[in-house]
N, C-alpha and C positions, 0 to 999 in steps of 0.2 A: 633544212639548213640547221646546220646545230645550233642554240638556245647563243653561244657566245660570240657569235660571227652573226645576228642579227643585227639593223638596225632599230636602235628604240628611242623614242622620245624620255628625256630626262623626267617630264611628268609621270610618266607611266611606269619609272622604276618603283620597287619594292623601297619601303625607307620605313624603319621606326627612329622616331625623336625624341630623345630625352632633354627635355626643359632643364633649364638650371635656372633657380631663381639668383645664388649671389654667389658669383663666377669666384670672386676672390675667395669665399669661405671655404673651395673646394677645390683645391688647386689641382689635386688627381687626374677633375674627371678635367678634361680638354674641352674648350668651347672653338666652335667652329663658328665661322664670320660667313653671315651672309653678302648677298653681292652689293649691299648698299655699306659693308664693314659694321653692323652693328650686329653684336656679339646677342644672339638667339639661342640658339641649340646646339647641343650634339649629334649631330647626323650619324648614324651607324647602320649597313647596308644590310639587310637579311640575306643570307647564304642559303643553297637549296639543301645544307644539312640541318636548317634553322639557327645556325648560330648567328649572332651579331660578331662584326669585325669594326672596331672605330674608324671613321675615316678621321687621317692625317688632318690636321689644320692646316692653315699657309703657312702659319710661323715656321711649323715640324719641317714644312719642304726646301723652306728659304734656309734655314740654320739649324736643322738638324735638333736631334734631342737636348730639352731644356730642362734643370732642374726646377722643383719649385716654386723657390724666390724667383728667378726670372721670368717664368712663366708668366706671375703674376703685374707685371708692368707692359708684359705685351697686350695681355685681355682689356688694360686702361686704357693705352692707345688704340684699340681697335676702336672701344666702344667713344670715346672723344672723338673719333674720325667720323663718327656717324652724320649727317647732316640732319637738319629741326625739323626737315618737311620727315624725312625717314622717322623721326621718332615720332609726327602728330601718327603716319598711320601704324605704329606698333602699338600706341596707347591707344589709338580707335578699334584695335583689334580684326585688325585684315593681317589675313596670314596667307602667305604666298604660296601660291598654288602648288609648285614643288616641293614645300619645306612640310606638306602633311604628313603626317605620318599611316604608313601602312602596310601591313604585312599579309600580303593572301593565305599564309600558313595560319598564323595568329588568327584572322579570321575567320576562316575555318571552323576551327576550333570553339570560335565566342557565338557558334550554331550551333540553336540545340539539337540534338543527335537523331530527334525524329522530322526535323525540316531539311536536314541538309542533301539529302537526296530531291526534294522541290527546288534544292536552289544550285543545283550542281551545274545547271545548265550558264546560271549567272557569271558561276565560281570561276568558269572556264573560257566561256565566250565574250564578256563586257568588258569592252580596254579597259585598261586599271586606272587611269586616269579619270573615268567616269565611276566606277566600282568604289576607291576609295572615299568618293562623296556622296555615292549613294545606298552605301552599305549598310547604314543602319533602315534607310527607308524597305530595302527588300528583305528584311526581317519582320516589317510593322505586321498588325493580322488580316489589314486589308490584301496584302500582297501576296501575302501566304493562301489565302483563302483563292487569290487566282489563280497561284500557281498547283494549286486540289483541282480548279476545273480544269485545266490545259491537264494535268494529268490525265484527270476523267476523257479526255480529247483523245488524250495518246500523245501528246506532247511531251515525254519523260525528260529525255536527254540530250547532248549533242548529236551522237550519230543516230539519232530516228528522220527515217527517211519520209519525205512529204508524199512520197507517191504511196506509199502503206497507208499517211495519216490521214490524209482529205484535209490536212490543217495547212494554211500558206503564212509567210516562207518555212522553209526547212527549221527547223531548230537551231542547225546551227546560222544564221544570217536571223534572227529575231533580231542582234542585236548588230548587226552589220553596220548601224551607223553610230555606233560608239568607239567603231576603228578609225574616226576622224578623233586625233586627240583634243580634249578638252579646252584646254589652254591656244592651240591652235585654230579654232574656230572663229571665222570673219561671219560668216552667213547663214540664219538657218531659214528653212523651208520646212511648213509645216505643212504635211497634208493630213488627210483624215483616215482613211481605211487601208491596209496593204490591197492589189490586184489580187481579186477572187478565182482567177481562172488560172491552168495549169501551168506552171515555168515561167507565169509575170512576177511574184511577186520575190525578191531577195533582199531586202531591207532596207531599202531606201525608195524614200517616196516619191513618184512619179518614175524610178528606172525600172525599168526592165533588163534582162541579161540580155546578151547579145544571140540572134538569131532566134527570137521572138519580135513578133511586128510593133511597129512604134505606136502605142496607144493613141488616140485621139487627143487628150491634154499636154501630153507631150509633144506633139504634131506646132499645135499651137503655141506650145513652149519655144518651140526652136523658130518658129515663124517670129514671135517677136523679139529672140534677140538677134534676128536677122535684119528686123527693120532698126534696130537699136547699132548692130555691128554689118554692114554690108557689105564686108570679106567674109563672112561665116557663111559655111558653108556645111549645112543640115548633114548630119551622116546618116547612115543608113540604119541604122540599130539604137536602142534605146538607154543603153548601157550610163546611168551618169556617174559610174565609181571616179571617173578622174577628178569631178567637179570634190567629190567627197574627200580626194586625196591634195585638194586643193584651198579647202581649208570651208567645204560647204557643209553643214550639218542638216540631212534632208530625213525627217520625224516624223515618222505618220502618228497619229494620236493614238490611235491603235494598233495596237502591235501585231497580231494576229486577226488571219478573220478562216473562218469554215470554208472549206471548198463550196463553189458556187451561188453562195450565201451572202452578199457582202454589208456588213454592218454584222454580222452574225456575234461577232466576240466584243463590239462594245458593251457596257453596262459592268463590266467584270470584276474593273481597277486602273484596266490600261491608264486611261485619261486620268484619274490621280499618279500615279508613277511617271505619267510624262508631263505631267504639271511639272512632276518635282525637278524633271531633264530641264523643261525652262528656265524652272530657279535659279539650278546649279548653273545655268550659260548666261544667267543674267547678271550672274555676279563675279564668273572668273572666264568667262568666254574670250577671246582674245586677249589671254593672260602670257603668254608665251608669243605673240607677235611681236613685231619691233616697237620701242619704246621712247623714239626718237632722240635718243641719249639721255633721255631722263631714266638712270638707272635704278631711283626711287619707288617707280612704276613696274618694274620685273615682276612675274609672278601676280600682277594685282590685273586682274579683269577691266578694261576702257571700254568696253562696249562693241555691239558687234552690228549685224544688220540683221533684221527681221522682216522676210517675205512673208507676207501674209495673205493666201489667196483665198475669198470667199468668207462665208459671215460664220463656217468651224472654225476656220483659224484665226479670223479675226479675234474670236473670244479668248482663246487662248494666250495672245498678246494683250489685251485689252489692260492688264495689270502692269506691266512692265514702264520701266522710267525713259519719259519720252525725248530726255535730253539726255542720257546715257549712250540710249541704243538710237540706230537709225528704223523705224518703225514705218516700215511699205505695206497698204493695203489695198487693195482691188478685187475686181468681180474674179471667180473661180475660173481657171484655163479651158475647164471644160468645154465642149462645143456647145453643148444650151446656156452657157454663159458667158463663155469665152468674150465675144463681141459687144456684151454691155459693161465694158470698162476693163478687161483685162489686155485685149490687145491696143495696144499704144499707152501702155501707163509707164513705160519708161523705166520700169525698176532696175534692170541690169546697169545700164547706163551709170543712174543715178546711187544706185548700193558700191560700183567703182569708186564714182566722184567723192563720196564719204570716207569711203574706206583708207583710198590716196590722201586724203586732207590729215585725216588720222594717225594712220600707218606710215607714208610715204607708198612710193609705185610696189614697193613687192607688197604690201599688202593687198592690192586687186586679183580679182579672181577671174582668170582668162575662161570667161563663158566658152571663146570659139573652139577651145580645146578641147575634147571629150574622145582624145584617145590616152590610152594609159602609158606612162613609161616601161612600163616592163611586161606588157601584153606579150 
């Protein structure tokens, strides 16, 4: 489908921002109003010839080209419109999740010329919604240094194929759950290792694709939110893209593991790089959900829910703010521990009931669905 006729989340567009510190002093440059009307930036779109094109402000759409003098009594009114609660968080310094700025070309670029074949894999597969906030991290040296052994793996690029490498998933789905946008994320799920055995694992933790058998934790998975939802009705395949297309962010701590090895690729970096995944969700994760008219709140992360099965994931959330987020933890779904605390602990249920209190009803996450729209 051609690049213009997709659908894409407004976080995940390309945007460089240019700051204006005193809007009056520069009448030229155009200040664009955010959706709270307090006068931040100029938003201007990157072109795929890299040129910048300004984007129109409201004023330019409502009354056409201004000189000037005029211009300059409309940038007063905007910023007077602003409301006190919108400027405490401008001077706290939260910046709305869409208003980043970020140019995949520009990036590129700010790689030095002997890493950027280690990170082409990044440049091209990780939604950009995720990419722009983690893009200085997959520069640092610890990251670099993992992406030397996934080379040493055979891990190069997108199209390397996993049946050649012995490495799981494929290269291109390492980053398959970064196709849930950032800002839209209610839920994550943290597992530990990808499935070490052939055509389980595709980047999301606990799925499998469809027409490979349903793993044992997942078996269990579907059994409690059976006894949670009593219309649900287990399907047959392991597949849980819909839940991801639903607003579930499902993380294995590690990203890769060796064929029939499992545990093989921790120790590398993964677990610091998906530290940094928790950060970035703990602070803008359900940044783009509804904001129950509080239009103040746009763009600013309310908190999401955190599954936390087992005492790896447990650690992994053990930092996070526990009036923020909603913070679920129980015994691992596995069958050697499935039964000491994971089946009946209620989490689906209960990650709904929060989520509703918060969001309103479309923020819940229809567990029993887990077929695709566009299968």
């Amino acid at each position: 489908m051609p690049d213009e006729q997709r659908v894409v989340y407004l976080e995940d567009v390309e945007t460089a921002v240019l700051l204006t510190s005193n809007v009056e002093k520069d009448s030229e440059s155009p200040s664009s109003a955010s959706r709270d009307g307090t006068v931040k930036a100029t938003v201007t779109t990157t072109q795929a010839t890299g040129t910048l094109k300004r984007q129109r402000t409201l004023m330019d759409m409502l009354s056409g080209p201004q000189d000037s003098k005029s211009a300059k009594p409309a940038a007063k009114k905007l910023k007077l419109g602003a409301s006190s609660e919108s400027s405490k968080i401008a001077v706290a310094g939260v910046q709305r999740l869409n208003a980043i700025p970020f140019s995949l070309s520009q990036y590129i670029e700010s790689i030095p010329e002997e890493h950027r074949h280690l990170l082409k894999l990044e440049t091209e597969c990780m939604g950009k919604s995720w990419l722009k906030l983690l893009k200085e991290e997959i520069k640092k040296p610890y990251f670099i240094s993992l992406k030397k052994f996934l080379w040493e793996e055979g891990v190069h690029g997108p199209d390397e194929s996993a049946k050649n490498l012995r490495v799981y998933p494929s290269p291109r789905n390492i980053y398959a759950w970064s196709n849930t946008p950032l800002g839209k994320v209610k839920v994550v799920i943290i597992g530990q290792d990808p499935y070490h055995g052939p055509n389980q694992a595709h980047g999301l933790c606990f799925s499998v694709p469809k027409g490979v058998t349903v793993p044992p934790s997942l078996k269990n998975i579907y059994a409690e939110i059976k006894s949670e939802y009593p219309e649900f009705e287990p399907p047959k395949h392991g597949n849980l893209t819909a839940w991801a297309e639903n607003g579930v962010l499902m993380l294995n701590t590690c990203l890769t593991v060796k064929a029939t090895k499992a545990g093989s690729h921790s120790g590398n970096g993964w677990e610091e790089f998906t530290d940094k995944v928790v950060d970035v969700v703990d602070k803008y994760g359900g940044a783009n959900l509804s904001s129950g008219g509080d239009s103040d709140m746009n763009g600013i992360g309310r908190g999401v829910v955190f599954l936390s099965w087992g005492s790896w994931a447990a650690k992994r959330v053990a930092k996070l703010n526990k009036t923020k987020h909603l913070i679920l933890t129980s015994a691992h779904p596995s069958p050697l521990s499935a039964h000491r605390g994971f089946m009946g602990n209620g989490h689906f249920k209960a990650a709904n009931d929060w989520l509703e209190n918060k969001y309103g009803p479309q923020g819940k996450v229809n567990w029993c669905n887990l077929e695709l729209i566009n299968a």
